[in-house]
C-alpha positions as CSV (number, residue, x, y, z in Angstrom):
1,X,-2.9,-1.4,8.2
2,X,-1.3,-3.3,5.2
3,X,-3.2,-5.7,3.0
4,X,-1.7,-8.3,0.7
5,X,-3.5,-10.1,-1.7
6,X,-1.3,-12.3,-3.5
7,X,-2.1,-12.5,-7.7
8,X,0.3,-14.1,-10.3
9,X,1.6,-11.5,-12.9
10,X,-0.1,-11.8,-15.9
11,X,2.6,-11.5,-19.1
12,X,3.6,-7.9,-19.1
13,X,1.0,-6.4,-16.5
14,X,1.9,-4.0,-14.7
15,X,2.0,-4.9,-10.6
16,X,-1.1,-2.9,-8.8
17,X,-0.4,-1.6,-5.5
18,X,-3.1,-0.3,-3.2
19,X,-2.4,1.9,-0.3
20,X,-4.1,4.6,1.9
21,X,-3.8,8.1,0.1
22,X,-1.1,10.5,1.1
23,X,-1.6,14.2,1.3
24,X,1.1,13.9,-1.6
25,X,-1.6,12.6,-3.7
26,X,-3.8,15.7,-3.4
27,X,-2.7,17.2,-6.6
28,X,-3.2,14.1,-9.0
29,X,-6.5,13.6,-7.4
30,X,-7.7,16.7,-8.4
31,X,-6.4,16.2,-11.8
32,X,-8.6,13.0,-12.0
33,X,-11.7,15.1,-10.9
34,X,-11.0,17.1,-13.4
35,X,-10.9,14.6,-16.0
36,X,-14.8,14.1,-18.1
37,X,-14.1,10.6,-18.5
38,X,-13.5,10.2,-14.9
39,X,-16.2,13.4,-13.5
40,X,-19.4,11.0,-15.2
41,X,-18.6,8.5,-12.4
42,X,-17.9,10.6,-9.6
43,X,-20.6,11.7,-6.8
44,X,-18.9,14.7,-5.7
45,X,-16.3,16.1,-7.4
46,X,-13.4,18.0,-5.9
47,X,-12.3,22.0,-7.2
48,X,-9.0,22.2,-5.2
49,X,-6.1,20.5,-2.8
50,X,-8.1,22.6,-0.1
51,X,-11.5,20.4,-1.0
52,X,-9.3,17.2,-1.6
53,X,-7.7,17.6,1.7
């Protein structure tokens, strides 16, 4: 299922696009569970693809 919200560009903004996650994604979303910044907001965090899969 696709979802569009329309929202005007705002000056030099970058465009956010939202979609389902893609087993492509697994490595960069362990990345950001490894990230401090990031790990203080997460519930669970997430040690491997295996985990994030």
């Amino acid at each position: 299922m696709t979802i569009i919200l329309p929202v005007p560009q705002i000056g030099s903004a970058a465009v956010l696009r939202l979609r389902p996650w893609r087993l492509g994604d697994l490595s960069v979303l362990v990345a950001a569970h490894r990230d401090p910044a990031l790990r203080r907001w997460l519930a669970h965090s997430l040690a491997d693809e295996a985990e994030a899969r």
